[in-house]
N, C-alpha and C positions, 0 to 999 in steps of 0.2 A: 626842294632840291638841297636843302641845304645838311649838310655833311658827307650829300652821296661820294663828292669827288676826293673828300678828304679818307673817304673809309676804302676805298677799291684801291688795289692792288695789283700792278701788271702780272700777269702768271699766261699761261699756255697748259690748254687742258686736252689731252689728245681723244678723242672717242673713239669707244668700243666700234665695230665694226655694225651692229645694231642701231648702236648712237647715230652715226655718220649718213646710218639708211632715210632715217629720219629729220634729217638735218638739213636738207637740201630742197624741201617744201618751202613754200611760204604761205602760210595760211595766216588770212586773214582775221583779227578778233573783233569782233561788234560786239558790245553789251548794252542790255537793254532792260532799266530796272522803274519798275512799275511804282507808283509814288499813291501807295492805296491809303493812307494817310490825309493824302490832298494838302502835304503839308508847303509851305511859303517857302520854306527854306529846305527842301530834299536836295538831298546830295550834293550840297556847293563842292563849284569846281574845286576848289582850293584845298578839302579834304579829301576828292578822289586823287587829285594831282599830290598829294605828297605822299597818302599809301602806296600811290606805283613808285614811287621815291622809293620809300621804307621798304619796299618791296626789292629796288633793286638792290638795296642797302646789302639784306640778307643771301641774292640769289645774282652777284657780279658776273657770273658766268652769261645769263641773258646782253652783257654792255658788249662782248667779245666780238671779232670778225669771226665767220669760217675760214680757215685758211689748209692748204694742204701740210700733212703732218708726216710722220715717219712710216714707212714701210707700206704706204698707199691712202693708210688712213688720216681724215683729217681731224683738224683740230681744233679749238676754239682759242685764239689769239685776245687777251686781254690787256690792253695798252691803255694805262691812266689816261694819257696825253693822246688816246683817239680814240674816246668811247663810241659805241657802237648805240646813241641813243636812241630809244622808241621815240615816235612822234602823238605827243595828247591832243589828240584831236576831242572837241566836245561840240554836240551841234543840236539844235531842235530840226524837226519834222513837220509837215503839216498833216500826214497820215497819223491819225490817233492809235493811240498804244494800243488799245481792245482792236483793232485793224491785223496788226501784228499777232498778238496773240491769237488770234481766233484763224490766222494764217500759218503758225508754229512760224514765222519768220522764212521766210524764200529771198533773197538777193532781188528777184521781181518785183517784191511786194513795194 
């Protein structure tokens, strides 16, 4: 996390009217990455947690609220002092990964 808060910049971004259609979803991101290596050390937390860092470094418009904008369409509100952070959740399972894949991933599974 460290320099996200010092590089974001409050702004207000208004969307296209396409934008706006799409905005208003919440879909959910699950990622699920197979460790065919068998290695000790796959993926520590600590290196996926700072890429979504570095990630918001480049793309501050994801920290934004939606808020309503001018002429009906909305907008994305970017306030330093109230980012809009994602939550890094990381977890194990006891359903094995070949389970999932062999399922292509269902919400059920």
């Amino acid at each position: 996390m460290e320099g996200l808060f010092d590089s974001v910049e409050s702004d207000e971004v208004v969307l296209s009217a396409q934008d706006a259609m799409f905005s208003f979803a919440n879909h959910p991101l699950v990622h699920f990455f197979e460790n065919k290596e068998l290695s000790g050390r796959f993926m520590p937390s600590n290196i996926l947690q700072a890429s979504l860092y570095t990630a918001l470094k480049e793309f501050p418009l994801l920290l934004g609220h939606i808020r309503d904008g001018p002429g009906g369409l909305a907008k994305v509100a970017i306030d330093k002092h109230d980012l809009n952070m994602p939550e890094f959740v990381e977890s194990e399972s006891s359903i094995h990964y070949q389970s999932l894949k062999d399922g292509q991933f269902e919400w059920s599974t």
